[in-house]
Structures are given as structure tokens and as C-alpha cells.
C-alpha positions in Angstrom: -13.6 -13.2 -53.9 -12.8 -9.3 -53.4 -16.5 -8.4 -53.6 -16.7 -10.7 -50.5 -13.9 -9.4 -48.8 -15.4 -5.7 -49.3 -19.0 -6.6 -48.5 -17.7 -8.0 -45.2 -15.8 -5.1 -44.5 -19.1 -2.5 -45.3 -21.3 -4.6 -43.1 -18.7 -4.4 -40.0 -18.1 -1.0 -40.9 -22.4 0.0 -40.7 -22.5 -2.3 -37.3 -19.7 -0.3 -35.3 -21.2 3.3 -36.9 -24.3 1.9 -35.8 -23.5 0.9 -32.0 -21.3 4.6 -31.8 -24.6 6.3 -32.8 -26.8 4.1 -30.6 -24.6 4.2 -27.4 -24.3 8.5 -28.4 -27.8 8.4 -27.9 -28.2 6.4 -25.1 -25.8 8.4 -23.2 -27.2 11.6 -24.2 -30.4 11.0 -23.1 -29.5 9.5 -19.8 -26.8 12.2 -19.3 -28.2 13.6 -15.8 -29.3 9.9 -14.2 -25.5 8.7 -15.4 -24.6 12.4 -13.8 -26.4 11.8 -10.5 -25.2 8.5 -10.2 -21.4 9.0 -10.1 -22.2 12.1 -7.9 -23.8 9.8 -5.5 -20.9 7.8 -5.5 -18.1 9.4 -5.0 -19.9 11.6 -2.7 -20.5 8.0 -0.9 -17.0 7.1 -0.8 -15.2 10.4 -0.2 -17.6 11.1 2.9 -18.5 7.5 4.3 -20.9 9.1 7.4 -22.5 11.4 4.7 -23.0 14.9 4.7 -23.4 15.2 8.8 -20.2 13.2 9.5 -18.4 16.0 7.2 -19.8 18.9 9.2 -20.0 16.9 12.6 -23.2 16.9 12.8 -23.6 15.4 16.0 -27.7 15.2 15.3 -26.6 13.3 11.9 -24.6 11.0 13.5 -21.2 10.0 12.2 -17.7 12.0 12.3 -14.2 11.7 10.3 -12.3 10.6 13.7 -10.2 13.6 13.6 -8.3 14.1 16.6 -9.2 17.6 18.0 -6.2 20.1 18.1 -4.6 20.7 21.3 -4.4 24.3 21.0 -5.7 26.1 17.9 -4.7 29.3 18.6 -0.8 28.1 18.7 1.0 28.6 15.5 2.5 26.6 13.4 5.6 24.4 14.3 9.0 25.6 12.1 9.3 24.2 8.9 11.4 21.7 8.0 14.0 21.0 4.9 12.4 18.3 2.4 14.2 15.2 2.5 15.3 13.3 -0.6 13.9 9.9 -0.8 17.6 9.2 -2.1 19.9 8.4 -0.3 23.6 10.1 -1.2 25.9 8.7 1.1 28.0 11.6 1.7 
């Protein structure tokens, strides 16, 4: 009965070493495609219009919808004293 037992537990043990080694492999030869792929997308969903709507590219269509500053050269407003999300009741 503990032969059994053991037996049972080498054979699971091969089968995991086995797909650990396999999916190494798989991902080790696929590295740039699986590289390129997430680059792709989160390219794709950080920049929706693509590179041209980044750069406003008016001949690559697209834009973020930034509204354009009134006056660029202004400076900056005063800054203001963080606020704590607490309230004290003081």
C-alpha cells in the first residue's frame, strides 16, 4: 500500500517537473513574439489614436482632447496646503 502511495507521488512529481520544463521552453523561445505582443498592447491602450494622436499629428489623425492652455507663458498659480482626507472637527 505505501509503494502505491509513493509511486503515485513520483509520477505527479515527473508530470509537474515536466510541464515547468516544457512551458520554460516554450516561453523561452517565444520570448520576443510574447515581448512584442504586450508591447503592442499596452502601447494600444495607453495611446488609443496611436502614435500620431500622442504627438498631434494632425496628418495621423487622432488627438488626446487636451484643452489648449490659455496662456503658456503665465506661471504657475500659488500652491496650495494638502488637505487631509480626514476630517478633525476642530
Amino acid at each position: 500500500m505505501l509503494q502505491k502511495i509513493v509511486n503515485g507521488i513520483a509520477i505527479a512529481s515527473g508530470v509537474v517537473s515536466i510541464t515547468v520544463v516544457g512551458l520554460a521552453g516554450y516561453v523561452y523561445i517565444r520570448k520576443d513574439a510574447i515581448i512584442e505582443n504586450v508591447k503592442s498592447k499596452v502601447m494600444e491602450s495607453v495611446l488609443p489614436g496611436g502614435i500620431g494622436g500622442a504627438l498631434g499629428g494632425g496628418a495621423l489623425g487622432g488627438s488626446l482632447g487636451l484643452p489648449a492652455p490659455s496662456n503658456p507663458m503665465a506661471a504657475p498659480s500659488e500652491p496650495t496646503a494638502p488637505e487631509s482626507p480626514v476630517p478633525f472637527g476642530f
